[in-house]
C-alpha positions, 0 to 999 in steps of 0.5 A, a space after each residue: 530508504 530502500 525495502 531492507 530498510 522499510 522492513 526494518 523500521 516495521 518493528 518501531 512504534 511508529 512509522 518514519 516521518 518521511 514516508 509517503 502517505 501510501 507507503 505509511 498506509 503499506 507500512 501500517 498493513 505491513 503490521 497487520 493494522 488494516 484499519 489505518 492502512 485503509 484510512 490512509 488510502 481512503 483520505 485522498 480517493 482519486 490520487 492513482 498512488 493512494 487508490 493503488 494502495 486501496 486496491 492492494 488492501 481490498 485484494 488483501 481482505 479478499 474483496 476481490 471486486 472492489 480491488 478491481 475497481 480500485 486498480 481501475 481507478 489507479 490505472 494499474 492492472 489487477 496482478 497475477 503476483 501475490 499478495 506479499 510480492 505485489 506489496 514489496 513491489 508496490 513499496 520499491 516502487 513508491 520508494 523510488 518516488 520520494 
């Protein structure tokens, strides 16, 4: 799967069963449904893909204190990109760990 494809399946009920547990959170978000983006990324604090994604979702609420600390967490540095360009990043990224 690549960003064009993931994009695309954005408009399905429901997310594809291969995805990543953070990108299933990114996919989630992606559709405007905070709530189980961020349950997803709450359910395994501690693993560095999960809290990136958890840092991504605070900067997105604009809470950005607690993004830093969950970027520190993740060992990412808090990014100067925007908000849509740092997820398509993010979403590149996992994607090329599957």
């Amino acid at each position: 799967m690549d960003l064009a494809a993931f994009n695309a399946s954005l408009a399905h009920p429901a997310a594809p069963p291969a995805l990543t547990p953070p990108l299933r959170a990114l996919w989630h978000l992606a559709r405007g449904e905070w709530e189980a983006a961020h349950a997803i990324a709450q359910s395994q604090e501690g693993e560095r893909r999960h809290d990136w994604v958890h840092a991504h979702l605070h900067r997105v609420e604009g809470d950005e204190w607690n993004a830093g600390y969950w970027y520190r967490r993740a060992g990412k540095p808090v990014p100067e990109a925007p908000i849509e360009a740092e997820r398509a990043a993010m979403i590149e990224s996992l994607l090329s760990e599957m």
